[in-house]
C-alpha positions in Angstrom: 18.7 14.8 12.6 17.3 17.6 15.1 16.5 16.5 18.7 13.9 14.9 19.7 11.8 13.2 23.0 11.7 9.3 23.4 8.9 7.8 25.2 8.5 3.8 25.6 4.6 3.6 25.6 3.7 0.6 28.3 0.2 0.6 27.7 -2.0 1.0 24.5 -3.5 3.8 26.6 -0.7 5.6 27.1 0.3 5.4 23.3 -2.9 7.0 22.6 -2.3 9.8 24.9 1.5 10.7 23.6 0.6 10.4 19.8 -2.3 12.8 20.7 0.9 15.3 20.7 0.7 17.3 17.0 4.6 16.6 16.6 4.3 13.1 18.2 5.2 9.7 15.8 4.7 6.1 16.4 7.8 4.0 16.0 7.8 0.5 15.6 10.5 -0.9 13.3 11.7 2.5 12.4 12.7 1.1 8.7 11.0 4.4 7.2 10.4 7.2 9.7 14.5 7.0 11.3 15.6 7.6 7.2 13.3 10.2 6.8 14.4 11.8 10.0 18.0 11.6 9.1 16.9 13.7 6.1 15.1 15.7 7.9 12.3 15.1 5.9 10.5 14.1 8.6 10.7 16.1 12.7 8.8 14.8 15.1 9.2 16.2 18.4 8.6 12.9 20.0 8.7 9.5 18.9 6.5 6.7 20.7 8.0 3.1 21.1 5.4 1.6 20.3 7.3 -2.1 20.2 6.4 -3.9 23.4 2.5 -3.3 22.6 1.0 -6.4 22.2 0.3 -6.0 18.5 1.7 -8.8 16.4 -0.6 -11.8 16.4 -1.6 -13.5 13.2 -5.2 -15.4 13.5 -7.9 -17.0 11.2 -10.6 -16.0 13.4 -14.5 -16.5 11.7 -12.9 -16.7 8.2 -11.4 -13.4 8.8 -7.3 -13.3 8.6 -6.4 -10.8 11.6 -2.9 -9.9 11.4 -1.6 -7.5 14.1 0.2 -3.6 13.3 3.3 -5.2 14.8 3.7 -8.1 13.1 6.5 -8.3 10.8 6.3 -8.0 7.7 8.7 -11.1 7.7 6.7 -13.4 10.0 3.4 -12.5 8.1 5.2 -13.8 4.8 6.0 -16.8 6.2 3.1 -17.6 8.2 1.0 -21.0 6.6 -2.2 -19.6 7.3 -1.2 -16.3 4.8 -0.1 -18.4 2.5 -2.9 -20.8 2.7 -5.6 -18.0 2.7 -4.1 -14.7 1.2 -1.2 -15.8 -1.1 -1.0 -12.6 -2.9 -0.2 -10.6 0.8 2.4 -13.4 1.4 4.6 -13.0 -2.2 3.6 -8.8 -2.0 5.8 -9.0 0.8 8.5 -11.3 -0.3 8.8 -9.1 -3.0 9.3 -5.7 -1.3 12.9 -5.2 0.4 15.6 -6.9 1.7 15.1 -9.7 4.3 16.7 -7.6 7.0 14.1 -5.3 6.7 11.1 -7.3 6.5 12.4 -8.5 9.5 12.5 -5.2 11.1 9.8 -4.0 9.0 6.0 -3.7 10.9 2.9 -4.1 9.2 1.1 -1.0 9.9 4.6 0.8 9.9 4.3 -0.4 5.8 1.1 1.0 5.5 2.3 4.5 6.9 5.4 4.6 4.6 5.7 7.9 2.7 6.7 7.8 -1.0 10.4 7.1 -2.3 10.0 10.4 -5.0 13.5 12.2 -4.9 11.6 15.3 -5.0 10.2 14.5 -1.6 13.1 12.9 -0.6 15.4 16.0 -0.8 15.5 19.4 0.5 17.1 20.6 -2.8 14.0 20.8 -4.4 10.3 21.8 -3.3 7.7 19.9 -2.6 4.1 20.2 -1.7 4.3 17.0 0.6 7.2 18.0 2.3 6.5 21.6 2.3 2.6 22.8 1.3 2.4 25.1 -1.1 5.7 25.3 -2.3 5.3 23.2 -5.8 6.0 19.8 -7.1 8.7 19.7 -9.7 8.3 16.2 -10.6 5.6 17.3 -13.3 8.6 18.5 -15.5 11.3 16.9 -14.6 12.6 13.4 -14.0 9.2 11.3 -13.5 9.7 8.0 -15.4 9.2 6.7 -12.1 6.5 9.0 -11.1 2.5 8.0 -11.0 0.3 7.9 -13.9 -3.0 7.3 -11.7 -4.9 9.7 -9.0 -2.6 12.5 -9.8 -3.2 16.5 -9.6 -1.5 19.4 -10.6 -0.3 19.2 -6.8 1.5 15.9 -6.9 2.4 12.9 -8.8 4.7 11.0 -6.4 4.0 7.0 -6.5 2.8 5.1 -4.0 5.2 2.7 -2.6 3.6 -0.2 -0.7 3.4 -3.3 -1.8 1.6 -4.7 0.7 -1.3 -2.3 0.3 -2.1 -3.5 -3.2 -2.4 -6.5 -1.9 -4.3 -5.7 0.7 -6.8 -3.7 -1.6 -7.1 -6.4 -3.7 -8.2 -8.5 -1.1 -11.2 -6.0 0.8 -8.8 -5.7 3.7 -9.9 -3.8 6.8 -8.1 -1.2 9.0 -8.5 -1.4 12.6 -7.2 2.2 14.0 -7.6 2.7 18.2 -8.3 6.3 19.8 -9.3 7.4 22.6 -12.5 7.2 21.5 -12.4 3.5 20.8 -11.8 1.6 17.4 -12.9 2.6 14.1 -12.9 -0.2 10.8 -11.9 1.5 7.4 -11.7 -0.3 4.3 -8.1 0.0 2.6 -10.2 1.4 -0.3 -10.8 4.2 2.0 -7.8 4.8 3.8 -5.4 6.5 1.5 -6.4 9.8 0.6 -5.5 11.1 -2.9 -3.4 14.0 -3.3 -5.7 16.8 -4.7 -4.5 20.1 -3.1 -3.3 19.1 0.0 -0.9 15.9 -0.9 0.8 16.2 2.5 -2.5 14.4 3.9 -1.7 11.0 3.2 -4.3 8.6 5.1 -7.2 9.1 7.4 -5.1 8.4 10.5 -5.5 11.7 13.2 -3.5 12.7 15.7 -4.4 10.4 18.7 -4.8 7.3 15.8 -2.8 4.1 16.2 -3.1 1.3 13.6 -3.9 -1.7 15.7 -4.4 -4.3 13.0 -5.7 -5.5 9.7 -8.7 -8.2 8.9 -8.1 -9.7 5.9 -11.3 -12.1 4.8 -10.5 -15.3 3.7 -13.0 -16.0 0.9 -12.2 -18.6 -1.8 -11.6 -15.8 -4.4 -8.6 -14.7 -2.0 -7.1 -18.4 -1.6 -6.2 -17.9 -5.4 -4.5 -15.0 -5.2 -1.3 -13.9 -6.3 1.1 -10.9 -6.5 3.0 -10.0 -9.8 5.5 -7.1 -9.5 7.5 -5.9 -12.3 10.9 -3.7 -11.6 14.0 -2.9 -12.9 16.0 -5.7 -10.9 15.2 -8.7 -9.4 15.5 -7.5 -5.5 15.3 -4.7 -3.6 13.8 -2.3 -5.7 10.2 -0.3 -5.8 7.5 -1.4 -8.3 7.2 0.1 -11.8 4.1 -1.4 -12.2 2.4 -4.9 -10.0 -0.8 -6.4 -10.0 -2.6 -8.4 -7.1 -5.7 -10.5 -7.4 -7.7 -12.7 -8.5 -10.4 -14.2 -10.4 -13.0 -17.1 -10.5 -14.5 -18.9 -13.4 -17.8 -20.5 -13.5 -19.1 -22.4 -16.3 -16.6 -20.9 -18.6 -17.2 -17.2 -17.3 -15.7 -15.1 -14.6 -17.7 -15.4 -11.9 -15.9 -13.1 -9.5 -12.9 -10.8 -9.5 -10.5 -8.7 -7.7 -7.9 -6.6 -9.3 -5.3 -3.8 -8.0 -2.2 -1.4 -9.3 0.4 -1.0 -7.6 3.5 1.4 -8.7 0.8 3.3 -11.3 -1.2 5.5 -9.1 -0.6 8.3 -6.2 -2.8 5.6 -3.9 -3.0 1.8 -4.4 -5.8 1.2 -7.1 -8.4 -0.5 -7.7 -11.5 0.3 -10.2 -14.8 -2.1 -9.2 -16.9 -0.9 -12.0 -14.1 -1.8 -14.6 -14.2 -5.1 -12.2 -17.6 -5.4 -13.6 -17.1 -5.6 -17.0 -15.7 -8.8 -16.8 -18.0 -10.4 -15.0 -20.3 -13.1 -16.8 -17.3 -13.1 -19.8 -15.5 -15.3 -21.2 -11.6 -14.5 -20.6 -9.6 -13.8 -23.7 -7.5 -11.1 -24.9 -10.4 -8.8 -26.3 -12.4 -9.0 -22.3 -9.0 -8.3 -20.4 -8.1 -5.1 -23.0 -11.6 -3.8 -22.3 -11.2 -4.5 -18.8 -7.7 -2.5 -18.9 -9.3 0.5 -21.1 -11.5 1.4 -18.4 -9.2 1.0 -15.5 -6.6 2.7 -17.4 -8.7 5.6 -18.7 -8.1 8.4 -15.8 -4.4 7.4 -16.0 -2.5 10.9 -17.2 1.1 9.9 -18.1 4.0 12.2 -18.6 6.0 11.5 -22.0 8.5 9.7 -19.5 6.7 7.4 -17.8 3.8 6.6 -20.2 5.6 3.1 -20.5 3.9 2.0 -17.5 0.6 2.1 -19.2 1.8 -0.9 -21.2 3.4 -3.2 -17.6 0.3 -2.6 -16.5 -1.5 -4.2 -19.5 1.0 -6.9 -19.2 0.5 -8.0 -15.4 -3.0 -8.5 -15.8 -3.2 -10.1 -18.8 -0.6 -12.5 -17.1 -2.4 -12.6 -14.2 -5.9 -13.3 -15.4 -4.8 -15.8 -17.7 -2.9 -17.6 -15.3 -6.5 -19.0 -14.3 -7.5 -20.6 -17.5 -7.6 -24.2 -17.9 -4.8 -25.6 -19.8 
């Protein structure tokens, strides 16, 4: 780990005026950036304590769920109005981790996470996150774990978060603070897909602090769920999960919210596939039409073409799971 300056921001103003700093980072639980650092992945020349902000209240306020960048991701699991309003954001995040680290673990801190691809991971091999321009070696070799969705010739690393899918599966809002003021992005919008320049990860500048999420609290979101599928029961990064939800009416899906998670370079979501659906009946025939189109940019390797099929899987699980029985 190479040196670095520590700062304890007292003041949301202050934290704006250190992270303006090109080499600055915010730290709140630390659960990502500190391994990073210690592989030197990641350099900041300072690190922000961002901890003692008061960032981590969780509020149903105007049937909006506002959960704050500091709240952990443990507390925000276990809260009853989560569970009561967002279930799917409550079992995303008693899915991902250990509960050590969800307890140390901060919500916007989740959203920032960088991928888990050994490529990226490692200073053995290049990388075009790590270092631009210098090549992604994922595209042949190992990439069974790899993304299938939103990829380019420039990167195929997986996105990690569970939350997020979630998140986007639920029309969540990001609330990030500048000096400027406050600026609202949709989660749909706040990944940025890799293209040619895949160490741009979000829309967050320099300056930028994640200051907390809005969540609406609709009726199609109190019957969400979460369904992650992995190669062991705990602790372990999704091969393919679905969140969302559906509503019937009269026998015929009247609204519906699907996202990938472990499939695509960003969390994903397709709303004209979405549409297809609507005003069907759900059977078997609907939900593989419904999975052609959202499935139809995906360009698997020979390795990891298996996640084409989990994907199928989840949401036929999951928009079954609302049929009468």
């Amino acid at each position: 780990m190479r040196p670095f300056e520590f700062h304890r921001a007292a003041s949301m103003d202050e934290a704006l005026a250190l992270l303006a700093r090109p080499d600055a980072r915010a730290l709140a639980g630390g659960t990502t950036l500190v391994d990073l650092m210690k592989l030197g992945v990641e350099a900041p020349g300072l690190l922000v304590d961002i901890g003692t902000l008061p960032l981590d209240g969780i509020a149903l306020e105007a049937a909006t769920l506002r959960i704050g960048a500091l709240a952990s991701n443990s507390a925000v699991a276990r809260d009853p109005i989560v569970q009561g309003q967002c279930p799917a954001l409550s079992e995303a995040l008693l899915s991902g981790a250990s509960g050590q680290i969800r307890n140390a673990a901060s919500m916007g801190g989740n959203l920032m996470q960088r991928t888990r691809c050994a490529y990226f991971r490692s200073h053995d091999w290049p990388c075009n996150k790590r270092v631009p321009g210098s090549g992604c070696p994922a595209h042949e070799g190992a990439n069974a774990h790899h993304a299938v969705l939103g990829t380019s010739d420039h990167c195929i690393a997986v996105s990690p978060s569970d939350v997020a899918v979630a998140l986007l599966a639920l029309d969540a809002t990001v609330a990030i603070a500048s000096p400027q003021g406050v600026r609202h992005v949709p989660i749909a919008a706040f990944y940025r897909l890799p293209g040619d320049t895949p160490a741009i990860e979000t829309v967050v500048q320099p300056g930028e602090l994640i200051i907390h999420l809005d969540v609406p609290a609709t009726a199609l979101a109190a019957r969400s769920a979460y369904l992650k599928l992995r190669g062991r029961a705990s602790y372990e990064f999704a091969s393919a999960s679905v969140a969302g939800a559906v509503r019937l009416e009269g026998g015929v899906v009247a609204e519906v919210a699907i996202a990938l998670g472990g499939l695509g370079t960003v969390p994903w979501r397709d709303r004209r596939a979405e549409r297809l659906l609507l005003g069907q009946a759900l059977g078997e025939a609907s939900i593989d039409r419904f999975c052609d189109a959202l499935l139809a940019p995906a360009r698997p390797t020979a390795d990891n073409r298996y996640k084409l099929d989990l994907a199928r899987g989840a949401v036929h699980h999951m928009l079954t799971r609302s049929l009468p029985c």
